[in-house]
C-alpha positions in Angstrom: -28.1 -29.9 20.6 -24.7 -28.0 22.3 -22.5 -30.5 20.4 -24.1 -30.1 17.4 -23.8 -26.3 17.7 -19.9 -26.6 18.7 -19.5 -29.0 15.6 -21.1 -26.2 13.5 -19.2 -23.6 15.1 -15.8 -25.6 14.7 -16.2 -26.2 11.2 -17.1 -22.3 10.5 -14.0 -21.7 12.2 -12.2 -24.1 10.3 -13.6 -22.2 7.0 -12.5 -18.9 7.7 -8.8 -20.4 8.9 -8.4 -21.7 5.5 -9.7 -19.3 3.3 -7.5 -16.8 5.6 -4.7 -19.4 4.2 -5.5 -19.5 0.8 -5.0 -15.7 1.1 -2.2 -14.8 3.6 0.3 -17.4 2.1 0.0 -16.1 -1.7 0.1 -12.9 -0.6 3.5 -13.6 1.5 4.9 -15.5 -1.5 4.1 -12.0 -3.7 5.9 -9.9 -0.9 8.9 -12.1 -0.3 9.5 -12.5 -4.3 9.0 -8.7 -5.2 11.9 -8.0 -2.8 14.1 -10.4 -5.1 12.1 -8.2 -8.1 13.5 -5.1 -6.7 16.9 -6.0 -5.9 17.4 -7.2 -9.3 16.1 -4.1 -10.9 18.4 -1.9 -8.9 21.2 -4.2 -9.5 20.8 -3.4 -13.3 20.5 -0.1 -13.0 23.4 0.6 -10.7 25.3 -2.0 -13.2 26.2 -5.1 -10.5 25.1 -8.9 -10.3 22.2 -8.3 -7.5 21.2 -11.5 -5.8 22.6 -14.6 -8.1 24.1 -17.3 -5.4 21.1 -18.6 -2.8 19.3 -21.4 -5.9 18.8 -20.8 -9.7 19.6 -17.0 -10.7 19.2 -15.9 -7.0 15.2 -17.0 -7.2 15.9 -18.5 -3.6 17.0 -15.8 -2.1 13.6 -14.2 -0.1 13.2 -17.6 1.5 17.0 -17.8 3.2 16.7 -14.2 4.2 13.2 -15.2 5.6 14.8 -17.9 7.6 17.6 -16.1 8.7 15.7 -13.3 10.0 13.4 -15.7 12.0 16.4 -18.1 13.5 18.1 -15.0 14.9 17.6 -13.9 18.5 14.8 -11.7 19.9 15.8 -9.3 22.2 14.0 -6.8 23.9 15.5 -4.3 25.2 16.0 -3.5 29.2 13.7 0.1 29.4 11.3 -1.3 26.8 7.7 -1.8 27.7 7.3 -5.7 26.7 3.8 -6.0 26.0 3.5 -2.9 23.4 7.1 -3.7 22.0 5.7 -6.8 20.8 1.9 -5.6 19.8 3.5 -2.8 17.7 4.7 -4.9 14.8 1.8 -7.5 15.1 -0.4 -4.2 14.6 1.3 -2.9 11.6 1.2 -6.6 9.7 -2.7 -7.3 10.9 -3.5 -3.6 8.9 -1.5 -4.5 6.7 -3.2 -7.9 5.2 -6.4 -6.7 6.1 -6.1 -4.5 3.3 -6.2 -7.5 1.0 -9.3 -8.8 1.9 -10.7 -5.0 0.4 -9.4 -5.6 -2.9 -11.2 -7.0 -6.2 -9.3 -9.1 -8.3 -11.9 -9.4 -11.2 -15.6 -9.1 -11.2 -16.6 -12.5 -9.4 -12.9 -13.8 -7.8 -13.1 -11.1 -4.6 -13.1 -12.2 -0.8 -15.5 -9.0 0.3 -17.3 -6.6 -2.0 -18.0 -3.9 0.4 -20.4 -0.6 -0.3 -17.6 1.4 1.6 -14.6 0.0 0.3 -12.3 2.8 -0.5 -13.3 4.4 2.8 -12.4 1.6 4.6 -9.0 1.6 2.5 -8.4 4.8 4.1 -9.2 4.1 7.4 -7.1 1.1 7.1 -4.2 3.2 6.1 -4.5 6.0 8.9 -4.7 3.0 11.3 -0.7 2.3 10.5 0.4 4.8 11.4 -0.6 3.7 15.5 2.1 0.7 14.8 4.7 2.9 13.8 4.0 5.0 16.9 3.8 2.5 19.1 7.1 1.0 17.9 8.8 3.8 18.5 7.3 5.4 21.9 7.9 1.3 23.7 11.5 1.4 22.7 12.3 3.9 24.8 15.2 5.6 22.3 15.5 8.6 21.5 16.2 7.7 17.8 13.1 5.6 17.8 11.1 8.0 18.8 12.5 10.7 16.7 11.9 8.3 13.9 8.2 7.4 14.7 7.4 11.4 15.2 8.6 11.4 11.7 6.7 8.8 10.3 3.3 10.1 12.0 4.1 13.5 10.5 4.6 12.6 7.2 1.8 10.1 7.2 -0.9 11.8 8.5 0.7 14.9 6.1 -0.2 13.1 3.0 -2.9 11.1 3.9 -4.8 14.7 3.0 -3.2 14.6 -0.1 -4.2 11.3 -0.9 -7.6 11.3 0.1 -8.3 14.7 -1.8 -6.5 12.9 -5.2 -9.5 10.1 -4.6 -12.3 12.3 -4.5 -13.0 13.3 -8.4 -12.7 9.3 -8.9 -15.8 9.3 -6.5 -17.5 11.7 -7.5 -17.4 10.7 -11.3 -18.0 7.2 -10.7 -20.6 8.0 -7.5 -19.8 5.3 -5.4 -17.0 4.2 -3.1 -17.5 0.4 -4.4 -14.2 -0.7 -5.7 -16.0 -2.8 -8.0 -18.1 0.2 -9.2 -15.1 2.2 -10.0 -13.8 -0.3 -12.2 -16.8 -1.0 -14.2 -17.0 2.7 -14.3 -13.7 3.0 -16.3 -15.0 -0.3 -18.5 -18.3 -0.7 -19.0 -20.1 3.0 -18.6 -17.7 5.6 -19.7 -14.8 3.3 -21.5 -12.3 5.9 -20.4 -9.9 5.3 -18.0 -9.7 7.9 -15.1 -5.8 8.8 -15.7 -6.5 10.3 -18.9 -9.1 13.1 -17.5 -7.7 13.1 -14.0 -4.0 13.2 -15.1 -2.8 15.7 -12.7 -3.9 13.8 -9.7 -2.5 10.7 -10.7 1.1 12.3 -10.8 -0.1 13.6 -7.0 -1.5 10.2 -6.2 1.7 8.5 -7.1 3.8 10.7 -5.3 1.8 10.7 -2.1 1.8 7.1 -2.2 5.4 6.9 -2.0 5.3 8.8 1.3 2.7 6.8 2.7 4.6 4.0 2.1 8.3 5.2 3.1 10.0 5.0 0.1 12.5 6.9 -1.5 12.9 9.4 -2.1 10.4 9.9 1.1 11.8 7.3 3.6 12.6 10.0 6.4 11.4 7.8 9.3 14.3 5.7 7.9 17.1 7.9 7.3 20.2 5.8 8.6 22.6 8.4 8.6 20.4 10.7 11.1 17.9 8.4 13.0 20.0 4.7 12.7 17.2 3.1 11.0 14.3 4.9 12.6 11.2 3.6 14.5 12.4 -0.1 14.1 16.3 0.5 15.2 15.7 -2.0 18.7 14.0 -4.6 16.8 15.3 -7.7 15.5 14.5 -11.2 14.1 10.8 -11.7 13.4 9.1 -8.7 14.7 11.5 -6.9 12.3 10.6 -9.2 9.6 6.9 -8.1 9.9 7.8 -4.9 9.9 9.2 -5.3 6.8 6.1 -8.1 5.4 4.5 -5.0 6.2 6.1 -2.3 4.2 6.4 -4.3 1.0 2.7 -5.4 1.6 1.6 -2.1 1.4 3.7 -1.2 -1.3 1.8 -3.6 -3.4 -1.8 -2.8 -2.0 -1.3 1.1 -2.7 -0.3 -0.3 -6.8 -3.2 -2.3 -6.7 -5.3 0.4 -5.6 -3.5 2.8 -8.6 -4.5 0.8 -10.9 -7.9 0.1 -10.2 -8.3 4.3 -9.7 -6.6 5.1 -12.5 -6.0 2.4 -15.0 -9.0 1.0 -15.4 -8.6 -2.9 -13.1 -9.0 -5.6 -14.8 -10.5 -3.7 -18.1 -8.5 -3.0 -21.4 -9.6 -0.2 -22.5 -12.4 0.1 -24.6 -11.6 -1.1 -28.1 -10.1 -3.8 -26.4 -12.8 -4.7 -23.6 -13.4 -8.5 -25.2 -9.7 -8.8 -23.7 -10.3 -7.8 -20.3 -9.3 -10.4 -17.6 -7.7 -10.2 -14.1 -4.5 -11.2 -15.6 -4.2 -7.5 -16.7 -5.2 -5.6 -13.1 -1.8 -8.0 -12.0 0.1 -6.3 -14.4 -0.7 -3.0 -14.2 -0.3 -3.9 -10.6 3.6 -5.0 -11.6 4.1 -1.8 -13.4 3.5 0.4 -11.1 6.0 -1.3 -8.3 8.3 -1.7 -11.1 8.0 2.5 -11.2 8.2 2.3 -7.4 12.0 0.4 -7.5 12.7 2.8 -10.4 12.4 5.9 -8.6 14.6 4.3 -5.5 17.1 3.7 -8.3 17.4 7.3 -9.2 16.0 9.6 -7.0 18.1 10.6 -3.9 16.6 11.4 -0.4 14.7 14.9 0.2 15.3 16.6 3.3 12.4 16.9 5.8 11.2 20.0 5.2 11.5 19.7 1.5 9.5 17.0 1.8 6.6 19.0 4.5 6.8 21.8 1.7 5.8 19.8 -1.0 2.8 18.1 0.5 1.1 21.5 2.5 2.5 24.1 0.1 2.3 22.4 -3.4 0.1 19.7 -3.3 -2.9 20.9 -1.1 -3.4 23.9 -3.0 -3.2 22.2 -6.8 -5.4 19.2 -5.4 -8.1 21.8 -3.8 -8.0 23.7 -7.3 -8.0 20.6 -9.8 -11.1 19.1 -7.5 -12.9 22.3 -7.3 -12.6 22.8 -11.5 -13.9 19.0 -11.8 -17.1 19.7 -9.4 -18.1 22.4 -11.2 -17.5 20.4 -14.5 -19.7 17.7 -13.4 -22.3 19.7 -11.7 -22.9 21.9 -15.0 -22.4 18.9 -16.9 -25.7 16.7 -14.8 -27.6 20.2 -15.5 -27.6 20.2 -19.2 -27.4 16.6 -19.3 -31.0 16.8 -17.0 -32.0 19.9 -19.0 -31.3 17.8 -22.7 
């Protein structure tokens, strides 16, 4: 009876180990390739070749820096605490991928469809930040700390932002299903939620770019003050996951636009025959490709430029826009009751 439970057990282990595959290394080719994506967009833009010599128009590329990262040498340094120097980046990627398992694809291809989704999104997102700061505090340097104080300010700064941008999309759609939301913008209203919620998709965007450290909000990283921020003592593959982890995130949080704003996997509603997941991957591609854009162009803003526009523009216009759309959709269930 014991070894038939073990046998049981093994093979439900064995299950989840390769679905976890069938997930993790897609989702590793995606993030590997959309760094080759974005050095070839900012290679046109700042006029240059970009990547062209590692295989066929450069399309090798991600996998020799990949193994060049992971062949070089690990050190650790002296003053470092061991154990958390190594936890911290491990951290970072684990929140990172467990992000994916949250996200619908289409209506029946999903690994979890979960009541709480988009709350779990966010605590998934808060949870990074304790990587970052981890990284940072076990390096014992100065400029890794500074870096990781950084990052936790500016993180936990527009997290507010972000979560008050989500809130009208809950309250219209009533549920924090990602699956709902969609077939909220598709199937009940036919309107996507970026035409009445416009305002707080250019806040969205924006605060999204923070959360993930990119230009022109990458102060954790600012080279020419911190010498690469939080991650400055780390090297070969706990660097690498660091970086998995960045580029990971920048693709969940376009994912996540687009099914807010955009509609998912639905056209819109003239066009609903049409809808497929093939369409939630490219308004997934569009967004990042807005991402690299704004790298391209934008330079960095100074730290308290950027505290200034999170506390003193952002909070204000996103309490007033979600305080006009309550009372719109209050008065609008009363005379839709009363009717």
């Amino acid at each position: 009876m014991v070894n038939g439970l073990n046998f049981i057990f093994f093979f439900w282990i064995l299950e989840i180990f390769i679905q976890a595959l069938f997930i993790i290394v897609p989702i590793l080719l995606t993030v590997a390739f959309f760094t080759l994506f974005e050095r070839k967009l900012m290679s046109s833009v700042q006029r240059r070749r970009g990547p062209n010599v590692v295989g066929f128009w450069g399309f090798l590329q991600p996998i020799a820096d990949g193994l060049k990262l992971i062949i070089k040498e690990f050190i650790t340094p002296r003053r470092a605490m061991p154990t958390v120097f190594v936890f911290s980046p491990l951290w970072t990627f684990a929140v990172s991928l467990t992000s994916w398992s949250i996200l619908p694809f289409s209506y029946l291809n999903n690994f979890s469809d979960l009541t709480f989704g988009l709350l779990l999104l966010l605590v998934l997102s808060g949870l990074g930040v304790y990587g970052i700061i981890l990284a940072g505090w076990s390096s014992s340097s100065h400029y890794a700390l500074l870096g990781a104080l950084r990052s936790a300010a500016q993180l936990i700064s527009y997290e507010i932002s972000f979560s008050l941008t989500i809130l009208p999309v809950i309250l219209w759609s009533n549920s924090l299903n990602l699956i709902d939301i969609i077939n909220s913008q598709g199937l009940y209203y036919g309107i996507w939620y970026c035409f009445p919620f416009f305002p707080f998709v250019i806040i969205f965007f924006i605060s999204i770019l923070a959360e993930t450290n990119r230009t022109p909000f990458d102060l954790p990283e600012a080279e020419a003050e911190l010498v690469a921020g939080f991650n400055v003592e780390y090297s070969s593959t706990p660097f690498a996951l660091f970086f998995l982890a960045e580029y990971s995130s920048i693709l969940v949080m376009s994912c996540l636009f687009s099914i807010l704003f955009f509609g998912g996997w639905y056209l819109p509603a003239f066009l609903s025959l049409f809808s497929s997941s093939f369409w939630l991957i490219v308004k997934t591609l569009i967004v990042c490709y807005f991402f690299v854009l704004v790298r391209a162009a934008l330079p960095r803003y100074r730290y308290d430029q950027l505290m200034h526009i999170c506390w003193q523009i952002f909070l204000p216009i996103s309490f007033g826009f979600f305080h006009f759309f309550f009372c719109y959709k209050v008065v609008a269930d009363i005379f839709f009751l009363v009717g």
